[in-house]
GUTOR-32183 format. One record per residue (C-alpha): x, y, z; residue in three letters. Coordinates in steps of 0.05 Angstrom, whole numbers, plus 5000, padded with zeros to 4 digits. Example, Ala and Ser with C-alpha at 12.3 -4.5 7.8 and 13.67 -1.06 7.14 Angstrom:
PT east north   up rest
PT 5246  4910 5156  ALA
PT 5273  4979 5143  SER
***
This chain:
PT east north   up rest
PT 5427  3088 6103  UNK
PT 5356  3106 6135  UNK
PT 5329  3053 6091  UNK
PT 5387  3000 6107  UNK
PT 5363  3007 6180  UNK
PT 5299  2998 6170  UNK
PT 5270  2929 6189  UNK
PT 5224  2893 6137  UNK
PT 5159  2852 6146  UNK
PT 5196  2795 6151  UNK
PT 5246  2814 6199  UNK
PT 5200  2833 6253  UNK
PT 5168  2770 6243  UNK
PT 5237  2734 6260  UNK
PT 5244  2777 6314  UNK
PT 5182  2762 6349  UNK
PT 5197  2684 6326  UNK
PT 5265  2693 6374  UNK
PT 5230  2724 6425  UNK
PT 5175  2667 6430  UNK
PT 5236  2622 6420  UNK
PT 5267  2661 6484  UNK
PT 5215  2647 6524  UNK
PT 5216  2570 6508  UNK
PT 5284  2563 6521  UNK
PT 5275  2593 6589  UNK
PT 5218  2543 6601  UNK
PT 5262  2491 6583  UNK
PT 5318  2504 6620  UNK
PT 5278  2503 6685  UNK
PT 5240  2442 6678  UNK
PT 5309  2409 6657  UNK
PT 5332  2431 6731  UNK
PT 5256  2418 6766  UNK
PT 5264  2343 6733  UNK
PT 5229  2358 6676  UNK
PT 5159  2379 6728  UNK
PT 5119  2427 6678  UNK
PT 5079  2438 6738  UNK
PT 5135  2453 6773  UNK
PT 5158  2508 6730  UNK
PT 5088  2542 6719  UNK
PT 5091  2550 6799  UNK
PT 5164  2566 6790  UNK
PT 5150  2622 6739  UNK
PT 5080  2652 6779  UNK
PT 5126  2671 6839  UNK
PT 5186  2695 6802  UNK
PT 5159  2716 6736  UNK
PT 5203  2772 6737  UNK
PT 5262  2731 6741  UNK
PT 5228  2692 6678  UNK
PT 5220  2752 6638  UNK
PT 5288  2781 6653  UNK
PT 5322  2713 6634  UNK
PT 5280  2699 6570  UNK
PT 5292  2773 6544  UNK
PT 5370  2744 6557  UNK
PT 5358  2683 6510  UNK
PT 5327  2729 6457  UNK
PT 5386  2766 6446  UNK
PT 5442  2700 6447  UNK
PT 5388  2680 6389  UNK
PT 5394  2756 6354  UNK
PT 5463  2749 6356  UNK
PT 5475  2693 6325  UNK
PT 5423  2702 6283  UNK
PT 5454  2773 6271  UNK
PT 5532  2734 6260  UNK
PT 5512  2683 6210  UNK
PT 5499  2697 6139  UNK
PT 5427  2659 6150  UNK
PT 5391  2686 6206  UNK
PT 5356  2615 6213  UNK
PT 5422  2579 6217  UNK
PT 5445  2623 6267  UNK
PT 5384  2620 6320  UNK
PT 5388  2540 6312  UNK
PT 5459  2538 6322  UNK
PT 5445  2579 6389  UNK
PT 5375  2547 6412  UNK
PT 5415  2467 6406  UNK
PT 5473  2494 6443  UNK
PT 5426  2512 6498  UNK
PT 5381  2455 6495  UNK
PT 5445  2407 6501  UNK
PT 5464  2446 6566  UNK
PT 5391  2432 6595  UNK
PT 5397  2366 6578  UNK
PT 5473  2362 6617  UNK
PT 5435  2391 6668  UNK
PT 5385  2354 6681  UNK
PT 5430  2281 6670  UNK
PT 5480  2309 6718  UNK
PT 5420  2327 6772  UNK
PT 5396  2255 6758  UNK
PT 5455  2226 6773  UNK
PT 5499  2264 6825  UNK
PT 5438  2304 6852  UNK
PT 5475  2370 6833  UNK
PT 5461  2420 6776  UNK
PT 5511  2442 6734  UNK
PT 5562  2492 6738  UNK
PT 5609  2534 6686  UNK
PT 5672  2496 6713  UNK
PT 5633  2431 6695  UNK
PT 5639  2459 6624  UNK
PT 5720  2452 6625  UNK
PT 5706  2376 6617  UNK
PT 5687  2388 6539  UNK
PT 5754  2377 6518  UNK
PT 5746  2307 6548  UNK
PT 5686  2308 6500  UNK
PT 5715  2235 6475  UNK
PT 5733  2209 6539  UNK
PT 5662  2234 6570  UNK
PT 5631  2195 6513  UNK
PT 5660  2131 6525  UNK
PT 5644  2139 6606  UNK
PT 5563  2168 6591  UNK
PT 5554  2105 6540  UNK
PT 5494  2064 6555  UNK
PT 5463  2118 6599  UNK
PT 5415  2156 6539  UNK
PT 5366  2109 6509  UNK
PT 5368  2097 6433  UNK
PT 5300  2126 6430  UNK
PT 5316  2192 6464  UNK
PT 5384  2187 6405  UNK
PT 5338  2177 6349  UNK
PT 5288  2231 6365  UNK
PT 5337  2276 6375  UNK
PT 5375  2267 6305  UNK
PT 5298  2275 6283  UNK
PT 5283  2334 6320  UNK
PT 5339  2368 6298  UNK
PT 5334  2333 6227  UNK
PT 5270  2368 6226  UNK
PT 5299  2440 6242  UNK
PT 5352  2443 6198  UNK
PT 5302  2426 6137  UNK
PT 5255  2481 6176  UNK
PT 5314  2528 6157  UNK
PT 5322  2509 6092  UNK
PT 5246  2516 6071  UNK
PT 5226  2577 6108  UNK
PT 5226  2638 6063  UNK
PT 5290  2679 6063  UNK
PT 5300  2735 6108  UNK
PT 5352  2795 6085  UNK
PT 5380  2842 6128  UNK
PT 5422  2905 6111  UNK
PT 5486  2893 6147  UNK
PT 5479  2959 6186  UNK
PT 5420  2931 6217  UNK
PT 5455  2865 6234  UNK
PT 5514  2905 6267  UNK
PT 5454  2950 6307  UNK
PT 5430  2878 6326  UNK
PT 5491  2851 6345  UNK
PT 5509  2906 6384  UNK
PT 5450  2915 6421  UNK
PT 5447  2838 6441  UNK
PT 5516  2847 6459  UNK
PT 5509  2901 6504  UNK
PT 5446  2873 6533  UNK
PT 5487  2806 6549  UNK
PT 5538  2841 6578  UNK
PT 5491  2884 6623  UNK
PT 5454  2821 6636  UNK
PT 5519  2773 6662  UNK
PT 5551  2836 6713  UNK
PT 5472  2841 6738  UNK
PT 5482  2783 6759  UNK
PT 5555  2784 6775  UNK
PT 5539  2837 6816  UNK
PT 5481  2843 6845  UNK
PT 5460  2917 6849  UNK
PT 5386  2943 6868  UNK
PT 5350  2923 6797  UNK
PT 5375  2849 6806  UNK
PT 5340  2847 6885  UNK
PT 5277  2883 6857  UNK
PT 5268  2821 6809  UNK
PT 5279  2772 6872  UNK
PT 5348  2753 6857  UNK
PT 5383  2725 6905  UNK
PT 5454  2693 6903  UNK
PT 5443  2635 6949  UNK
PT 5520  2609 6939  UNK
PT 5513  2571 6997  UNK
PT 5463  2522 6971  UNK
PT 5466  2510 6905  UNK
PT 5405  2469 6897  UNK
PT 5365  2516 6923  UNK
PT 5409  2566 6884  UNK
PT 5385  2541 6821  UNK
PT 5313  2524 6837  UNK
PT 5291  2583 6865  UNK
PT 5331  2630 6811  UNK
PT 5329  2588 6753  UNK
PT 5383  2550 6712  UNK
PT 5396  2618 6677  UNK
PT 5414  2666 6737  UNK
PT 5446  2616 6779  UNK
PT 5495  2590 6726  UNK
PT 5511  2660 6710  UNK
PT 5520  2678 6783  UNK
PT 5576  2625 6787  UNK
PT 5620  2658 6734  UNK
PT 5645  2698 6783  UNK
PT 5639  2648 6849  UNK
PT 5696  2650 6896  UNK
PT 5724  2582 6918  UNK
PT 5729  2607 6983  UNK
PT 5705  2668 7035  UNK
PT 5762  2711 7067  UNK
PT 5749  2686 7143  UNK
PT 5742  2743 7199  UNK
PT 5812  2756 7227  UNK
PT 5866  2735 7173  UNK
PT 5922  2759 7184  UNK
PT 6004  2734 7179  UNK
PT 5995  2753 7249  UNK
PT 5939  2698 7259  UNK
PT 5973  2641 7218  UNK
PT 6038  2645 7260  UNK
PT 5992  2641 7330  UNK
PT 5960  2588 7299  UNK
PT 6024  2545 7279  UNK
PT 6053  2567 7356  UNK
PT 5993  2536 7383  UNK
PT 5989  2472 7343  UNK
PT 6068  2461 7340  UNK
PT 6071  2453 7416  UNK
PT 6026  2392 7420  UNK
PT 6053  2328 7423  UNK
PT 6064  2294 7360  UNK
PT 6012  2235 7365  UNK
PT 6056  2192 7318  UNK
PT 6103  2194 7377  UNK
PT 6069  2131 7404  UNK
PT 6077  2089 7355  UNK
PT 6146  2060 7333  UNK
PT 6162  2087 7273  UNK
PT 6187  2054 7213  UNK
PT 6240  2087 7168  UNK
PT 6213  2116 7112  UNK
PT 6157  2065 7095  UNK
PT 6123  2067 7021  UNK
PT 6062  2106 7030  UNK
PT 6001  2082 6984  UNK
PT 5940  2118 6977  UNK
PT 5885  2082 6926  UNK
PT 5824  2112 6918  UNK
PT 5777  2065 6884  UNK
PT 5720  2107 6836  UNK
PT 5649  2089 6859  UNK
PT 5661  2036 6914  UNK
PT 5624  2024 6979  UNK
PT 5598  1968 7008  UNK
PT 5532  1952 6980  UNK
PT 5519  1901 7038  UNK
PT 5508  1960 7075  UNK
PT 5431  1970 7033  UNK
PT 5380  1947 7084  UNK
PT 5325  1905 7040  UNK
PT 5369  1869 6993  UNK
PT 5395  1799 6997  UNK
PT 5454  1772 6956  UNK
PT 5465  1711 6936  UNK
PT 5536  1714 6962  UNK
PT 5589  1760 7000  UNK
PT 5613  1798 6950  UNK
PT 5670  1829 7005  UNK
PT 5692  1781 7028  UNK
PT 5760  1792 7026  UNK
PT 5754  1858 7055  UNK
PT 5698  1832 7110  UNK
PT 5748  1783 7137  UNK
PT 5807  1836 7135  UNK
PT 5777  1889 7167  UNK
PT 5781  1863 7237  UNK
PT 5860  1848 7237  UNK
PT 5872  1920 7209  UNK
PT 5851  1988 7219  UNK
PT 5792  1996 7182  UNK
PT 5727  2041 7182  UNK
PT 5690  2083 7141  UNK
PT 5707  2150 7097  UNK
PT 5662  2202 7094  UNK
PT 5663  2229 7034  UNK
PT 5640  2300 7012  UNK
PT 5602  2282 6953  UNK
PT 5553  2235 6919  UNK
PT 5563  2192 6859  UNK
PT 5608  2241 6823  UNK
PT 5663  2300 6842  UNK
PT 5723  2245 6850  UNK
PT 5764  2311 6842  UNK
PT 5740  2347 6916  UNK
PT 5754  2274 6942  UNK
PT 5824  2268 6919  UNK
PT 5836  2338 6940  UNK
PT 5820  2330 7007  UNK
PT 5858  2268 7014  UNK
PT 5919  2304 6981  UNK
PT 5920  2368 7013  UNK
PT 5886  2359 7080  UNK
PT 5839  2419 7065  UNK
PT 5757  2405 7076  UNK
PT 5706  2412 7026  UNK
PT 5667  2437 7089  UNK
PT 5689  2507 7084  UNK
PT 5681  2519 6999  UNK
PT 5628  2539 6971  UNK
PT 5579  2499 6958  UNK
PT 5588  2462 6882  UNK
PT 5659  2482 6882  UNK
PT 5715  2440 6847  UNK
PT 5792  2463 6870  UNK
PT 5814  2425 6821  UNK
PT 5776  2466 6760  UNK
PT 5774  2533 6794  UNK
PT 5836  2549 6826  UNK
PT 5890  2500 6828  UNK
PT 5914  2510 6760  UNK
PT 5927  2580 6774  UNK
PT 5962  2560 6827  UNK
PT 6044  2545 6833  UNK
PT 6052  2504 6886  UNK
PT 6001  2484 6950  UNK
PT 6030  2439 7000  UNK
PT 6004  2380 7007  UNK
PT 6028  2305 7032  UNK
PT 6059  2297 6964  UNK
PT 6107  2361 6977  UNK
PT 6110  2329 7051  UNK
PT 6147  2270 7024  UNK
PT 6183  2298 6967  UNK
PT 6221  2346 7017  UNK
PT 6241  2278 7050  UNK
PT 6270  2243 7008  UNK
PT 6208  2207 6977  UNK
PT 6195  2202 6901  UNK
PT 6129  2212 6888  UNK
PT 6095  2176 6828  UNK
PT 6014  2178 6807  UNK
PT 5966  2129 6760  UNK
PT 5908  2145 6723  UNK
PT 5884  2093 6684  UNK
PT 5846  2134 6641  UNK
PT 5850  2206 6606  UNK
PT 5904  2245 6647  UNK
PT 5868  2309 6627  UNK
PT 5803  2299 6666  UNK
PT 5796  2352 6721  UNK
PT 5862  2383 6700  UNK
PT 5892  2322 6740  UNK
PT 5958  2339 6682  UNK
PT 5967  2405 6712  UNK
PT 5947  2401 6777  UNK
PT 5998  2332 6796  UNK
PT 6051  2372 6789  UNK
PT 6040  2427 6828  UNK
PT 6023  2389 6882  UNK
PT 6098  2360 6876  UNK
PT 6090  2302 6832  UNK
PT 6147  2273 6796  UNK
PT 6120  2221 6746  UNK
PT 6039  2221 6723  UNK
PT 6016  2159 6692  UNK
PT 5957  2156 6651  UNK
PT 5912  2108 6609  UNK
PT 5955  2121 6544  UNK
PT 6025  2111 6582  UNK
PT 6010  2042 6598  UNK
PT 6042  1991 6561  UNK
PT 5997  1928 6574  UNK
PT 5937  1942 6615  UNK
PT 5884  1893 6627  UNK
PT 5804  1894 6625  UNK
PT 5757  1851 6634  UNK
PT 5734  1854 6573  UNK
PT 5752  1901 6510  UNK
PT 5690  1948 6527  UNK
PT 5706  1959 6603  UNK
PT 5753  2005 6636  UNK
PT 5820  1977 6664  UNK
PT 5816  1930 6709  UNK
PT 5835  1950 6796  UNK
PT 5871  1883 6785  UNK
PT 5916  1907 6731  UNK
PT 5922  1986 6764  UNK
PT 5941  1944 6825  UNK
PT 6001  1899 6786  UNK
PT 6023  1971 6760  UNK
PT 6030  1997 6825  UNK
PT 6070  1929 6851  UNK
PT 6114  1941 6793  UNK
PT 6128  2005 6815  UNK
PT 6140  2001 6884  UNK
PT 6193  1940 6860  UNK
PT 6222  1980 6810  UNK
PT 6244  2044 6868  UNK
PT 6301  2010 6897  UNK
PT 6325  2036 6955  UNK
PT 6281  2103 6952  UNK
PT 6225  2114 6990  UNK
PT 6162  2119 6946  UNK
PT 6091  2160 6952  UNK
PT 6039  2129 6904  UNK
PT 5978  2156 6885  UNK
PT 5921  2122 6848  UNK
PT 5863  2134 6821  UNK
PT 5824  2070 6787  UNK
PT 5766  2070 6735  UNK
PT 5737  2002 6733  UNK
PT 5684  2019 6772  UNK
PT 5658  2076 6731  UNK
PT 5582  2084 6715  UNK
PT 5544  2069 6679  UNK
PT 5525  2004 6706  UNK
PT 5509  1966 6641  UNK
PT 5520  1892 6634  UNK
PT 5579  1867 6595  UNK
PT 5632  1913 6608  UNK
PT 5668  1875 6668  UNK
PT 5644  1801 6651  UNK
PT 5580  1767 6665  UNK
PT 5544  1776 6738  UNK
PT 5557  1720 6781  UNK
PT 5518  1751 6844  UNK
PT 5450  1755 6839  UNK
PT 5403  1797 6885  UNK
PT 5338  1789 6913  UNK
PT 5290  1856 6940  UNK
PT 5303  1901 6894  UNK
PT 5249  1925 6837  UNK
PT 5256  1889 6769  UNK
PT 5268  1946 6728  UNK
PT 5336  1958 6773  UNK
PT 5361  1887 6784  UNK
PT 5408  1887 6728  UNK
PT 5437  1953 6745  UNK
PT 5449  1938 6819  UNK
PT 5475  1866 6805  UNK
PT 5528  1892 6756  UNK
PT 5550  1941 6800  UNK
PT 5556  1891 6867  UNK
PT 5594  1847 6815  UNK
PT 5635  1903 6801  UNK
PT 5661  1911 6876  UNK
PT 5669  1837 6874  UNK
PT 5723  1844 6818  UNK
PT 5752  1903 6862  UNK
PT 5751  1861 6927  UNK
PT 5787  1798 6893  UNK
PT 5847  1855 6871  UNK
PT 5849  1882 6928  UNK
PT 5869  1807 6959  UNK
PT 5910  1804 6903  UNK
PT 5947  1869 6933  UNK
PT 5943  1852 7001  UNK
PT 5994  1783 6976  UNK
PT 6037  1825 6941  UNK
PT 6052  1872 6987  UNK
PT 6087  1813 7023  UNK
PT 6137  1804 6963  UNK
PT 6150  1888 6976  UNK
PT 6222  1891 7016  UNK
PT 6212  1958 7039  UNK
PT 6157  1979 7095  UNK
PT 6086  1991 7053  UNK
PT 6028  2017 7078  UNK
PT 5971  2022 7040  UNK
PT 5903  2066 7047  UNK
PT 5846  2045 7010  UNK
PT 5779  2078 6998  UNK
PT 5727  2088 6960  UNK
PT 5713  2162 6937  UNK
PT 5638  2166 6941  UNK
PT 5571  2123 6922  UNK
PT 5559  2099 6850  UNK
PT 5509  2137 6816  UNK
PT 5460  2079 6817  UNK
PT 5387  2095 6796  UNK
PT 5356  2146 6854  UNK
PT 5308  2080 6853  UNK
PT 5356  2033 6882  UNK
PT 5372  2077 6942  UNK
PT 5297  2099 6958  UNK
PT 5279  2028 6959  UNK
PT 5334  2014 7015  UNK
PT 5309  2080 7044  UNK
PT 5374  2113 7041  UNK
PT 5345  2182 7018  UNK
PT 5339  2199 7097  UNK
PT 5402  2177 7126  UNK
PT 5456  2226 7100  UNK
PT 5508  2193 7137  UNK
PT 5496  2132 7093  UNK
PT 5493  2158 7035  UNK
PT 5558  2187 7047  UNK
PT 5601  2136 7065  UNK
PT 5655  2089 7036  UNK
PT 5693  2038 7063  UNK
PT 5768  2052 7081  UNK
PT 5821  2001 7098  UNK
PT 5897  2002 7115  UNK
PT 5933  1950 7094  UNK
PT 6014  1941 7107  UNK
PT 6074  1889 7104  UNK
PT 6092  1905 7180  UNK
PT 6047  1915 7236  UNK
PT 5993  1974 7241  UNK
PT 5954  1943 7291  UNK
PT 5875  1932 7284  UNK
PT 5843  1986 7323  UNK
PT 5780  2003 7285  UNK
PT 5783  2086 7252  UNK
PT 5721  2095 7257  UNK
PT 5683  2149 7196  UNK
PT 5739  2202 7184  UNK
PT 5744  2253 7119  UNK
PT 5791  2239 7072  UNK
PT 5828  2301 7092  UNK
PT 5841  2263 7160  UNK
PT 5878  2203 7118  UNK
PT 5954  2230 7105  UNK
PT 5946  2244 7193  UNK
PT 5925  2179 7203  UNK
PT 5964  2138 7158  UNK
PT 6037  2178 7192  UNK
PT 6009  2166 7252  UNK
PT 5996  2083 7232  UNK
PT 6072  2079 7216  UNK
PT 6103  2133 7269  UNK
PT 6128  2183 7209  UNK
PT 6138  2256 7241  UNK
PT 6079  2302 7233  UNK
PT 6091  2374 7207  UNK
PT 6051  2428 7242  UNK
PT 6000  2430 7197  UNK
PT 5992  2346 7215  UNK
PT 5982  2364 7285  UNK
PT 5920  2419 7274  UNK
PT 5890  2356 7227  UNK
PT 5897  2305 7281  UNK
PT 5865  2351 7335  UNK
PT 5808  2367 7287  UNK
PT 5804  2291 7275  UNK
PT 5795  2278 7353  UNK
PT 5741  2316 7360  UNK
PT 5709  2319 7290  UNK
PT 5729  2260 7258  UNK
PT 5669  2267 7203  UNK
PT 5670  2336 7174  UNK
PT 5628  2346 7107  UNK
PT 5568  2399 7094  UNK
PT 5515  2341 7100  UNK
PT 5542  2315 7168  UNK
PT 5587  2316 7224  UNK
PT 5605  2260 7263  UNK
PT 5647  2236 7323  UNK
PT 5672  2182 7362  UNK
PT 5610  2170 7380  UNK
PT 5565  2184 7326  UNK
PT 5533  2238 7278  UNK
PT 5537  2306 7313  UNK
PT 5494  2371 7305  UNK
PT 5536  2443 7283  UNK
PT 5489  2469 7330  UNK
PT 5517  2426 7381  UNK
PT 5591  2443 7373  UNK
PT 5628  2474 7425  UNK
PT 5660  2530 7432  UNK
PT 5725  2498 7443  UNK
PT 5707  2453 7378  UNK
PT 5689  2518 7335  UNK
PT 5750  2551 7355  UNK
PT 5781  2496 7331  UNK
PT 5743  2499 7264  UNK
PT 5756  2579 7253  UNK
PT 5839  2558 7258  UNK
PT 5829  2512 7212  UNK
PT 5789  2554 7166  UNK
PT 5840  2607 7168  UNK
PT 5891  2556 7143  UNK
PT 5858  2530 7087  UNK
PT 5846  2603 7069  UNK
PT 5913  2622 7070  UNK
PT 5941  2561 7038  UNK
PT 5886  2559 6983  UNK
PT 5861  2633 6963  UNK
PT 5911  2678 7016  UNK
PT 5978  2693 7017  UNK
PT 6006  2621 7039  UNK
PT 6044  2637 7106  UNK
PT 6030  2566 7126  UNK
PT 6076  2548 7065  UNK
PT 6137  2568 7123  UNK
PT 6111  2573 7195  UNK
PT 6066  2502 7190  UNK
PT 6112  2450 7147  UNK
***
């Protein structure tokens, strides 16, 4: 047995191979979130070298393993050392093109590996394909060749063990954090995940958010609190009041993926108005501008907001409700259980996979009755067979709809795709808009995109006619749920890298068959919509309405990169104290509603 444990020649030669292999992978893995800067992560590793000795002992032993696992130890280490070089390279695409690293609820979206293929294609050169099917090409005959390396399966269970325990010991470090993790200058910076992951490294911040709470238990919870709360707020006047209502109208929310209006990039010159529907609509109906929480990508902590009425502001930073908490949950009130308790049904479309971001489970705790998806339609129409499905045709299915509900009032969610990066042409039809300004290497991108919105603003004139055929009182909100993720190119050169405000909104439009008025909404969140759009048709707000609509009049803006008002972008430094008050109640309700016991389920709907 003595002899069995013993390690050959060769086997400390493999070990010291996974060790040096350890400490590449670590170097990787921070230049794929420093944008591939070598120089970067030198300077990264000479004031945390700790940090990169800690985390490259931790990619030694996933090599061991596997290398201990698999009959060949070679096969083993490569199986490990591609699986982490494929997560560098998510990493660094998804900083590229949302400007946020990745996080272990991203990795949920594998089972839409298909789907994910089909929305990624075009976006990874042929090169980088080909030398990658080399590279690895090239490894797996490096396996076969090198000289065979046999270890005593006692050995390989001491191996596996060790790494095992060493793993282990390595993930609750960082889970939590006890004196050895702040002697190596770990830090759990959960509030800033950027600077999460650039000052801690890819390794240490990813496995910090294994155990991330959506949400931090305010100061003061209590049932006791809630019910003050929904005293307070249930004895204002309902601000729907002044507006005649309209029984039981349709209610339409459309959230279109990727739109703004790129008019609104300073520098560039278009050959035509590619809004113009929309530009001439937007002063004979309430129209403004959505600010939404994210940045080309996270449709998910758009919809939710919109949905439930709860803020992005006061998650942590990177979260995604929809990934990390809903589907645990059984019910969370939301404007979709508002309506179903009166009477409404409540339908949703997709038009693509119905799994992505758990949409499948989450729809119908929310109160759904009916989920459409991409497969569930019977004829839908793109532009061409390579693009997604077309607004115009989401659009007809939602007509369809609201003609097929008879007499019952109808909530209607939808989501559309056409807009989708990547920005390739082809997809949607040939460009028709050309632009002038921007660099040569981008024009192609940027005019297929502002061709894209043109399709989108032509449907959305197509909607705005039907809605006239509609017997029953429709209203309709439309948005967009954040900026495309156009090259970082196209924005610095209509220096929107400065002006967070810009960068963060979307246009929004309400549209109806009966009158809604035209006063301008100015930039609201999206959490502020299902408020505004009961208020546009005088429906009854619940409690819960009321504490939105207040927060609205004073904060109509409310996302971690800015606040704004009435009158502009405000400063959290500026708030005051009435307007932070104001903040904490609301805080304490999407605490209790999302992560506490759910009082506001009873004493605020």
């Amino acid at each position: 047995m003595r002899r069995m444990l013993l390690p050959s020649k060769r086997t400390v030669f493999l070990l010291l191979y996974l060790l040096i292999g350890g400490f590449a992978l670590n170097f990787f893995m921070q230049a794929a979130s420093l944008n591939m800067d070598f120089a970067s992560v030198l300077n990264w590793i000479s004031k945390y070298y700790l940090l990169y000795l800690f985390g490259s002992l931790f990619f030694f032993f996933t090599l061991l393993v596997c290398a201990s696992i698999l009959p060949n130890v070679y096969s083993g280490a490569l199986i490990a050392m591609i699986i982490w070089i494929v997560t560098g390279i998510a990493d660094y695409k998804k900083l590229a093109t949302t400007g946020e690293p990745l996080f272990p609820w991203d990795l949920l979206q594998i089972k839409n590996a298909q789907e994910m293929g089909r929305i990624t294609k075009g976006m990874i050169s042929p090169l980088a394909i080909v030398l990658t099917v080399v590279i690895i090409a090239a490894l797996v005959l490096l396996v076969i060749k090198l000289p065979k390396v046999k270890i005593q399966w006692p050995l390989r269970a001491v191996f596996a063990i060790v790494s095992c325990i060493m793993i282990f010991g390595f993930v609750n470090l960082v889970s939590n954090p006890p004196k050895l993790a702040a002697s190596i200058h770990y830090q759990n910076i959960f509030w800033n995940q950027k600077v999460n992951y650039t000052q801690n490294g890819f390794l240490f911040a990813f496995t910090g958010n294994l155990k991330q709470k959506l949400i931090e238990k305010p100061d003061g919870y209590s049932k006791d609190r809630i019910a003050e709360i929904a005293k307070k707020y249930a004895s204002l006047p309902d601000p729907s009041a002044a507006k005649a209502a309209v029984d039981k109208p349709n209610i339409v929310y459309i959230m279109d993926e990727a739109f703004f209006d790129p008019t609104r990039l300073p520098g560039y010159k278009f050959s035509e108005d590619p809004l113009k529907f929309i530009h001439s609509a937007e002063t004979n109906t309430p129209s403004g501008f959505l600010l939404s929480p994210e940045f080309g990508g996270n449709t998910a902590n758009v919809e939710f907001e919109a949905l439930t009425g709860q803020s992005m502001y006061f998650m942590k930073d990177g979260s995604i409700p929809f990934q990390q908490k809903l589907t645990k949950m059984s019910f969370l009130p939301s404007i979709v259980s508002i309506l179903k308790d009166r009477g409404y049904q409540t339908l949703a479309l997709h038009p693509f996979d119905k799994t992505f971001y758990n949409r499948n489970r989450v729809y119908p705790m929310l109160g759904f009755d009916r989920f459409t998806g991409e497969k569930d339609l019977t004829s839908p129409e793109r532009m061409t067979p390579e693009g997604y499905i077309s607004d115009k045709s989401a659009f007809g299915e939602l007509i369809r709809e609201l003609k097929q509900s008879g007499d019952q009032p109808t909530f209607f969610h939808l989501v559309t795709m056409q807009n989708h990066f990547p920005f390739t042409k082809g997809p949607n039809g040939p460009n028709t808009i050309t632009v002038e300004g921007v660099q040569q290497e981008y024009k192609d991108e940027l005019e297929t995109y502002v061709q894209d919105t043109k399709l989108t603003d032509e449907a959305l004139q197509y909607l705005s006619e039907q809605l006239k055929t509609i017997q029953r009182p429709t209203v309709v909100a439309f948005w967009g749920d954040h900026l495309p993720a156009l090259a970082a190119g196209i924005y610095t050169g209509a220096d929107f890298d400065n002006n967070p405000r810009l960068k963060h909104e979307t246009k929004l439009l309400f549209l109806a068959n009966f009158d809604i008025g035209h006063t301008p909404v100015g930039t609201m969140s999206p959490a502020f919509i299902g408020p505004t759009i009961f208020e546009l048709s005088g429906q009854p707000m619940p409690t819960y309405y009321k504490l939105l609509a207040k927060v609205k009049s004073e904060i109509q803006g409310l996302s971690k990169n800015v606040l704004t008002n009435a009158n502009g972008v405000m400063k959290k430094e500026e708030l005051t104290s009435a307007q932070q008050e104001l903040l904490k109640d609301y805080e304490l309700v999407q605490y209790d509603m999302i992560a506490g016991e759910n009082y506001a389920k009873d004493l605020l709907f």
